[in-house]
MARKOLLUM-32405 format. One record per residue (C-alpha): x, y, z; residue in one letter. Coordinates in steps of 0.02 Angstrom, whole numbers, plus 50000, padded with zeros to 5 digits. Example, Ala and Ser with C-alpha at 12.3 -4.5 7.8 and 13.67 -1.06 7.14 Angstrom:
REM residues 2
506154977550390A;506844994750357S;
***
This chain:
REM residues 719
532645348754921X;532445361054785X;534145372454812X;533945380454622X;532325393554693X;532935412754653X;532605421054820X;534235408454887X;535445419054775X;535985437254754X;536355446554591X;538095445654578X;538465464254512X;537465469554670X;538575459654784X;539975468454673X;539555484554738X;539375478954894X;541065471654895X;541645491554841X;540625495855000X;541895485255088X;543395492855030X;542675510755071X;542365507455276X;544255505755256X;544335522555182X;543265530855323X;543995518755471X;544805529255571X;546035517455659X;546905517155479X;548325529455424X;547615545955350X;548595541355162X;547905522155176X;546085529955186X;546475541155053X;547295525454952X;545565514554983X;544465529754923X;545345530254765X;545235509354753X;543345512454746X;543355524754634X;544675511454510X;543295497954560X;541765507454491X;542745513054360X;542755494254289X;541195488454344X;540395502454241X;541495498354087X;541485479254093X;539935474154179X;538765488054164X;539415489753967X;539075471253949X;537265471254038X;536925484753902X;537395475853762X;536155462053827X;534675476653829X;535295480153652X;535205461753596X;533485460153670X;534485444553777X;532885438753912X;533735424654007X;533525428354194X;535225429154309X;535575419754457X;534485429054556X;532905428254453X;533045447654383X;532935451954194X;534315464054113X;533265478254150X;532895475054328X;534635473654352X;535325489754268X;534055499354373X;534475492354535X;536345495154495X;535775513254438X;535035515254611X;536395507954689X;537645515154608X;537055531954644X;536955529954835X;538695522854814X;539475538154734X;538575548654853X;539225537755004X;540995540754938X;540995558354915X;540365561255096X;541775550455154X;542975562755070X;542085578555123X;541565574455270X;542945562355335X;544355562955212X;544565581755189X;544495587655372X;545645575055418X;546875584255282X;546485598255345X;546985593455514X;548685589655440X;548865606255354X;548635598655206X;547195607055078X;546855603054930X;545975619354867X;543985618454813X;543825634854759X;544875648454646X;544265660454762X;545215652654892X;546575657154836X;547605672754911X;548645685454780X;550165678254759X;549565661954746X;548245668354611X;549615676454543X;550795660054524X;549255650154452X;548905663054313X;550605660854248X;550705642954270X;549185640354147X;549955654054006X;551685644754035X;551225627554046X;549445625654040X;548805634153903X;549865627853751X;549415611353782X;547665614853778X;546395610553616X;544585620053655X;543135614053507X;541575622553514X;540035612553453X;538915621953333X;538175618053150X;539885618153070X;540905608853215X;540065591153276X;540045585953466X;541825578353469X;542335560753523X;542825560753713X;543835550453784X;543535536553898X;543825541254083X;544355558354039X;544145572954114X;543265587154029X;542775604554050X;541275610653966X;540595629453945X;539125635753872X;539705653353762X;538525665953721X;539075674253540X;539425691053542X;539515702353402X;541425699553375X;541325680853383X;541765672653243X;540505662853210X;539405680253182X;540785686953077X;540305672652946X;538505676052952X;537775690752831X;535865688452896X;535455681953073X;533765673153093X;533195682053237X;532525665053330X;534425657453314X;535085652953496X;536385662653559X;537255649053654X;538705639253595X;539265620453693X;541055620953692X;542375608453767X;544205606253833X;545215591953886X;546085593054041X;547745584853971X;548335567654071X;550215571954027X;550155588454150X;550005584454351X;548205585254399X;548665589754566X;549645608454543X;550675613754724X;550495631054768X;552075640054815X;552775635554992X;551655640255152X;552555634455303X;550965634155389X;550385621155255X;550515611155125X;549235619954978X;548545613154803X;547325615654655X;546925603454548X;547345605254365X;545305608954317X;545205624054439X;546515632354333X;545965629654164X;544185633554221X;544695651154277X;545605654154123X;544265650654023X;544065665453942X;545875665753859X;545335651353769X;543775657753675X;543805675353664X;542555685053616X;541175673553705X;540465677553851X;540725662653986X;538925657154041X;539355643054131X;540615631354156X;540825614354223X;542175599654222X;541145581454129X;541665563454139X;541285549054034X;541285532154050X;541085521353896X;540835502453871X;542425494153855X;541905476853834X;542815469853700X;542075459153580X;543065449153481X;542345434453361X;543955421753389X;543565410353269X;543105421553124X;544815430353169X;546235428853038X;547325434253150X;547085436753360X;548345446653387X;547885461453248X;546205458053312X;546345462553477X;547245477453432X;545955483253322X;544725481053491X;545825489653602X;545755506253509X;543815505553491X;543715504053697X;544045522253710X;542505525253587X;541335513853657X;539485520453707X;539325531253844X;538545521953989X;539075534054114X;539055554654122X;539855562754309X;539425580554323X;539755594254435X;538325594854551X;537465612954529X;537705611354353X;536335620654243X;534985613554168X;535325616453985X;537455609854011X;536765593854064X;535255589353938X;536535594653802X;537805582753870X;536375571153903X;535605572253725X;537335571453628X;537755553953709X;536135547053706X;536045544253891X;534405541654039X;534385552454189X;534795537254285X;536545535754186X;537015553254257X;537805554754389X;538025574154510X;539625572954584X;539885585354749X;541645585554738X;543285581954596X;542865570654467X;543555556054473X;544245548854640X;545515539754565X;546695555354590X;546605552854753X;547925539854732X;549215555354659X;548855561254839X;549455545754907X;551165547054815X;551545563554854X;553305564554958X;553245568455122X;551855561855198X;552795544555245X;552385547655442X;550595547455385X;550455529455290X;550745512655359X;552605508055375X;552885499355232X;553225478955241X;554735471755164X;554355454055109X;555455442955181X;556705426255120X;555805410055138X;556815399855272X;556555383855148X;557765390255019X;559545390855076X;560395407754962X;561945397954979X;561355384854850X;560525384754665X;558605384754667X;558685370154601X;559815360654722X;558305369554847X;556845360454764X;557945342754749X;557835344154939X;555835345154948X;554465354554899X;554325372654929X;552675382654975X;552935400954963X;551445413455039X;551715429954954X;552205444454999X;552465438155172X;553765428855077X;554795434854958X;554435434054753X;556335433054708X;556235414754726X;555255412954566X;556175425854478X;557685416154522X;556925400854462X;556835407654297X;558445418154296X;559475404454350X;558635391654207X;559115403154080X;560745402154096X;560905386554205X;562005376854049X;561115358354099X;559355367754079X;558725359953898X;557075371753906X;555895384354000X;553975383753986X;552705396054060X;550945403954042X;551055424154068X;549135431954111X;549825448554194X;551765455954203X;552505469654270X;553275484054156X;554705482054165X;554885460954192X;556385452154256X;555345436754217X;555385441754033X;556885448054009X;557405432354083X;556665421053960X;557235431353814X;559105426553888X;558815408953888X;558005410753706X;559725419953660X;560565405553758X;560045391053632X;558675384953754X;557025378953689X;555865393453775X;553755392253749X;552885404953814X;550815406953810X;550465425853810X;548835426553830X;548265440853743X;546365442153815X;546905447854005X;545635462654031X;546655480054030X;548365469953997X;547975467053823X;549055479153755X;550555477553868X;550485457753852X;550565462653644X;552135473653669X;552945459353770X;552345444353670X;553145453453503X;554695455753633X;554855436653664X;554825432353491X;556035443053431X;557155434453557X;556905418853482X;555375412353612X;554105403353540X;552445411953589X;550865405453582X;549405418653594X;548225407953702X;546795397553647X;545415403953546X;543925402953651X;544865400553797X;545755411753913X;547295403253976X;547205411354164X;548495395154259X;550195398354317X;551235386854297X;553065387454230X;554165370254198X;555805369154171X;556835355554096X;558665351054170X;559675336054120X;560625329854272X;561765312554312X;560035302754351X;559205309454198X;557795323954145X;557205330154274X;555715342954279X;555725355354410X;553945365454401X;553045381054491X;551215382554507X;550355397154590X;548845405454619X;549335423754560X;550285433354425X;552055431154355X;552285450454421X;553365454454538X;552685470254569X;551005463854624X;551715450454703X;552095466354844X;550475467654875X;549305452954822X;549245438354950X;549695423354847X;550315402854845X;551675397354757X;552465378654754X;553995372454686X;554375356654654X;555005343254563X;553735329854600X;554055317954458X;551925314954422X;551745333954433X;553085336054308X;552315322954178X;550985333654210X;551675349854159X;552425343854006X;550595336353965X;550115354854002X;550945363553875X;550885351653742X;549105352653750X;549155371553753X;550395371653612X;549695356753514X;547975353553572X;548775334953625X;547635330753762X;548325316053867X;547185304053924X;547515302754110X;548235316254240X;549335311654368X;548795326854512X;548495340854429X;546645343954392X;546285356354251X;544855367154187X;543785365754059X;544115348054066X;543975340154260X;544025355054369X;542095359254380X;541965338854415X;543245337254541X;542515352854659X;540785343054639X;541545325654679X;542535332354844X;540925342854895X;539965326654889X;540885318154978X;541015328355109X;538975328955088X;539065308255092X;540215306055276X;539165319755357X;537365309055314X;538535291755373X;538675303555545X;540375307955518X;541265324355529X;541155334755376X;542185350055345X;542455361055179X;543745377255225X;543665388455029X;544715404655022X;544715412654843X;544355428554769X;542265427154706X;540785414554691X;539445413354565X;539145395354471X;537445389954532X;538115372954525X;539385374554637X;538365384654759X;536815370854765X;538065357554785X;538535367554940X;536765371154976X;536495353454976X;538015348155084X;537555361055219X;535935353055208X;536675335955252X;537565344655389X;539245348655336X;539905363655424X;540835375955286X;541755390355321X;542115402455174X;543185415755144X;542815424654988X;543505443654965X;542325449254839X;540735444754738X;539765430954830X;538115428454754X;537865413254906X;536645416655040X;536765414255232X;535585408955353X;534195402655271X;533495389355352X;533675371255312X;534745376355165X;536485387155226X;536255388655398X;537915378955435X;538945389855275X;539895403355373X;540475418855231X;541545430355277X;542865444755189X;544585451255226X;545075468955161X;546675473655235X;548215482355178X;548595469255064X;547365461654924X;546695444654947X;547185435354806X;547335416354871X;546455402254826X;546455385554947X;545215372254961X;545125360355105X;543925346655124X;544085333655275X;543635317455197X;543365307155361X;545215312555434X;546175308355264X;546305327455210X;546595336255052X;547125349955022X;547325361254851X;547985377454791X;547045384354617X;547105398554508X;545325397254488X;543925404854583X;542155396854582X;541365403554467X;540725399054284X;541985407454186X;543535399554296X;542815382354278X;542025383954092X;542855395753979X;544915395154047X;546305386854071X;546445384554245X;547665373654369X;547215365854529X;548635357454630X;548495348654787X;549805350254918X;550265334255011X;551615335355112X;551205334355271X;552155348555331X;551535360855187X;549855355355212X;549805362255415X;550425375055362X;549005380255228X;547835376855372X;548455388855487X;548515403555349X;546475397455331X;546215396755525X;547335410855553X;546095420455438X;544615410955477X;545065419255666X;545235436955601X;544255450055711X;544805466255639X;544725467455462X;543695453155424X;541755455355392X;540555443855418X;538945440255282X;537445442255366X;535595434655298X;535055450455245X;536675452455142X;537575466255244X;539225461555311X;539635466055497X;541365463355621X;541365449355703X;540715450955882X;542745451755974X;541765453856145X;543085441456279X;544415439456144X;546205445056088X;546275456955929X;546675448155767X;547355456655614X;547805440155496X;548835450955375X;549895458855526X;550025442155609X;551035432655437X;551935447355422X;552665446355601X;552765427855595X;553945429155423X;554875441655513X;555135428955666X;555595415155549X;556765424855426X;557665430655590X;557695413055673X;558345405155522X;559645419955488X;560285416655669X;560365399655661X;561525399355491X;562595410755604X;562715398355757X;563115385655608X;564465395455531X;565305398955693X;565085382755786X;566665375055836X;567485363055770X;568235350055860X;569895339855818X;569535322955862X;571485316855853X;571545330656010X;569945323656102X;
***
């Protein structure tokens, strides 16, 4: 069969959006906590934010460049930048009815109000604002009005503006410094203010014990316009966003240097074109087609917002004190029962291998893991990749100890992780200060594995204890992205490692693997081998089965060779939390490929692969999703997981989700995504059900290491 035809794939920044769709049901489901809708209406908000920057900025740099390859789907660049246009649009509309029409009265219903209006105010909080802007407010401020003598000034990425249009009086300077006045000259003047990012955006009005009352930051300076350009009369006046491209392009291999390189590129992301303009809806005319004409934008790229600008404040609501009763009670990830505190991690890892499943279980295993290495005095050297860390990293600060410690510490920063680029520099010229030898990743490449080694010389010999994972060293994600980690010291995985980051460091590629399978070089292979297999029992008559959780799914290879297993008759069941560019239900090709999505409290973040191969099953963790960019252009890890034990458990996190009835959505033919039909069954909530169950086991274990440490002992001289 012929699985490459367009109509059997979607365009994946479509299924993007619809993925943001996803996320905002949370925000309007009512059966959530008022401050977790609130939190998921600010998520979209973050979402769209990027998609306009990255993927919308990189479509039109393709119109620029005249690029005429057709996507997945079949549609040319322009096809898809207006169906994201049109898309986008109902989007932005759909969120800002959530919040006014969902959101707000639901505040409201709290006493909480977050004031539209000035005129809402009464006097004495009018009174309390107007001092607050000449006390705090108003120094800060820089207002530039735009006329022959003063350009349109460079704004900011993402930030928020107010622009007026003045009308020049007599006093004004700008008639001061004219001796003759051509009688045809306009009268109006564009002029612009920043609303500063250092000052809270979200202003509390003095205490109401009836209810909690705010402004946001714009309201204020808006009202006070006039104190900032005197003698101009106010016109109009209306807050502006702008979104510009921020997709960096860097030419590795002419680069002297990556590292001053990439600095270089982050500073032009705040100046990239502006692909996106949100405006007050109601705005006049003439504000907008001077905004419009000054950055060179289509009606289509403007955007009339019925509500504050960017949504993304709506996570400052979230944090405000107080409001605990109103949020889910937050989870407290809890000590793996495989790791006894009582001994070193690595005495822990000698006994067997260790699968973690974060943050049901706790990160401070792997923290420990590198803590205790750096000062562990038989530990001859530490090796990791770093993609995304916290601020303020234990994991780095402990690698710069076991630098200072005499201990032979690599570390591949890779520079090139979208958004981190700048905080990975900061850290990388950290680590090397220490005395870590830092590699900046691979040019071409982006190093995205996890994977950390350690070396320890013990009675028997080296020995080479390793962690892989499937998320971030960053333990402050790790609280809230659902992730795999295994330690071990599996002697094959170890040679492994080692071959890992000699390659990395010295582009020494071995010629054979023991178990770990690695991208660019077998990874894209390997998923086609085990799907054809699969593919190969199910024509024999045998039972097939492919189980895939990760976070998106593009390649067209990978989907045909699905297409072409379901086909055959093997029955796939996929969990994929975001962009899925796979179709359902279409006959003969994916009517036996199930596709469904989890958005829950926590962010979905895993990747495991299962494949039945006639009762002999594997089983792997990854760090890479399928899709061409994971399996072409980084360094990726897949591991399997073969002890027994380890590997049942893997399955029931995948059936355990696969089971899900209350925040899992289903992918329909058409391409919406519905609940899954819970008519004669129990409510599942997969997230809820491993927290509870790492709750039970933490608790069981805890009890019994008491009923050890108290259990009597008996003198056998007296028996």
């Amino acid at each position: 069969m012929d699985f490459k035809k367009y109509d059997y794939y979607r365009n994946r920044e479509l299924s993007w959006l619809k993925f943001d769709y996803r996320i905002l049901n949370e925000a309007k489901d009512k059966t959530n906590p008022l401050f977790e809708r609130i939190k998921f209406l600010s998520i979209t908000a973050s979402n769209l934010d990027e998609f306009f920057m990255v993927r919308v900025g990189s479509l039109t740099d393709m119109k620029n460049a005249q690029y005429t390859k057709l996507d997945i789907a079949g549609m040319t660049v322009e096809e898809q930048l207006d169906a994201i246009a049109a898309e986008a649009h109902e989007f932005m509309d759909a969120q800002y009815g959530a919040l006014n029409n969902s959101i707000r009265p639901a505040m409201q219903a709290e006493h909480i109000n977050i004031l539209r209006n000035f005129e809402d105010l009464t006097e004495e909080e009018a009174e309390y604002v107007d001092r607050y802007f000449m006390d705090t407010v108003y120094p800060v401020l820089t207002p530039m009005a735009v006329d022959s003598s003063r350009p349109f000034p460079l704004i900011l990425n993402k930030s928020l503006n107010i622009g007026a249009l003045l009308i020049k009086n007599a006093d004004s300077l700008i008639n001061r410094g004219k001796k003759d006045r051509d009688k045809d000259d306009d009268d109006t003047v564009f002029a612009t203010v920043q609303v500063p990012n250092l000052l809270p955006r979200i202003v509390e009005l003095p205490h109401n014990q009836e209810e909690k009352r705010y402004i946001l930051l714009e309201e204020i300076i808006e009202k006070n316009l006039k104190k900032l350009f005197l003698n101009y009369e106010i016109k109009c006046a209306y807050p502006y966003r702008i979104t510009r491209n921020a997709d960096l392009s860097i030419d590795e291999e002419e680069a002297e240097d990556l590292l001053q390189e990439i600095q270089k590129q982050i500073k032009k992301r705040q100046w990239g074109k502006a692909i996106r303009l949100e405006v007050e809806k109601g705005a006049n005319k003439q504000f907008i087609k001077f905004l419009k004409r000054e950055l060179e934008l289509k009606d289509e790229s403007i955007y009339l917002i019925n509500g504050p600008l960017d949504l993304t404040v709506m996570m400052k609501v979230y944090g405000m004190p107080g409001f605990d009763r109103l949020k889910s009670k937050p989870y407290k990830p809890q000590p793996s029962p495989a790791i006894d505190p009582e001994l070193s991690i690595f005495d822990n890892i000698k006994k067997g291998d260790i699968l973690l499943h974060h943050p049901y279980e706790s990160f401070d295993p792997i923290v420990d893991f590198v803590k205790q290495a750096a000062v562990d005095p038989d530990v001859l050297a530490i090796k990791q990749t770093l993609y995304r860390v916290s601020g303020n990293s234990p994991i780095i600060a402990a690698l710069a100890k076991a630098a200072d410690n005499g201990k032979q510490v690599s570390v591949l920063v890779e520079l090139k992780a979208r958004f981190d680029e700048e905080n990975n520099i900061n850290w990388a010229k950290m680590l090397e200060k220490s005395g870590c030898h830092v590699i900046y990743g691979l040019v071409g490449l982006k190093t995205h594995s996890k994977i950390t080694l350690v070396v320890r010389r013990e009675e028997e010999g080296i020995c080479r204890y390793v962690h892989l994972g499937t998320g971030n060293y960053n333990d402050a994600t790790a609280k809230i992205y659902t992730d795999i980690g295994l330690l071990t010291c599996n002697r094959l995985i170890g040679e492994d490692a080692t071959a890992v980051f000699n390659m990395l460091s010295g582009y020494s590629e071995p010629l054979s693997w023991n178990k770990l399978v690695l991208a660019p070089i077998w990874l894209r292979s390997k998923f086609m081998e085990l799907i054809d297999i699969e593919k190969k029992h199910a024509l024999e008559g045998k039972k097939a089965r492919i189980i895939a959780k990760f976070n998106s799914l593009s390649d067209r290879d990978i989907i045909e060779a699905l297409y072409d297993a379901s086909a055959a008759g093997v029955k796939i069941d996929l969990i994929v939390r975001g962009i899925c560019c796979l179709k359902t239900g279409i006959p003969g090709v994916s009517e036996n490929i199930t596709v469904r999505s989890i958005v829950g409290e926590f962010l979905e973040h895993c990747r495991i692969f299962y494949f039945y191969n006639d009762g002999l099953e594997e089983i792997y963790c990854a760090s890479a999703d399928w899709m061409s960019r994971n399996l072409d252009r980084r360094v990726e890890i897949m591991f399997p997981v073969e002890k027994q034990e380890l590997k049942e458990r893997l399955m029931e996190i995948l059936n355990v989700q696969l089971g899900d009835n209350v925040k899992a959505t289903v992918l329909q033919a058409d391409g919406s995504y519905i609940k899954p039909d819970r008519r004669g069954k129990s409510a599942l909530l997969a997230q809820s059900y491993f927290c509870e169950e790492a709750v039970k086991a933490a608790k069981k274990e805890a009890e019994e290491k008491n009923n050890r440490l108290f259990e009597p002992k008996i003198n056998p001289e007296l028996d």
